[in-house]
C-alpha positions, 0 to 999 in steps of 0.5 A: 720086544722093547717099547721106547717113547720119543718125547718133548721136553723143554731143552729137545727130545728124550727117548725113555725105555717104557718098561724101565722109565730110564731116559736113554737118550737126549737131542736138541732136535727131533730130526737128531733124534730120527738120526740118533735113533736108527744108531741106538737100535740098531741089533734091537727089536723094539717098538718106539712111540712118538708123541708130538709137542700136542701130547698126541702120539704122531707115528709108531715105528718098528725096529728092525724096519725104520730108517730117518731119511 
């Protein structure tokens, strides 16, 4: 199983694959990013961890099984 990272950055929020370091995907938004995400996992099993503006980790979410309302 995969495991991504949702984090901020000065311009928006990336998503970067824990295992390769390679950022994956970029949004100005974090409600984009919840959006853009259930498209990018979609036919993967994955665990993405997402870490807040604090630097805390504010939820983990599974895939197959998470979906931005």
């Amino acid at each position: 199983m995969n495991i991504y990272q949702v984090r901020p950055t000065e311009m928006g929020w990336e998503l970067e694959d824990q295992q390769s370091q390679e950022t994956v995907l970029r949004t100005l938004t974090k409600d984009e990013m919840y959006s853009a995400l259930d498209a990018f996992m979609e036919g993967r099993t994955a665990s993405v961890e997402v870490i807040g503006r604090d630097g805390e980790l504010e939820e983990e979410r599974p895939y197959p099984g998470s979906h931005h309302l």
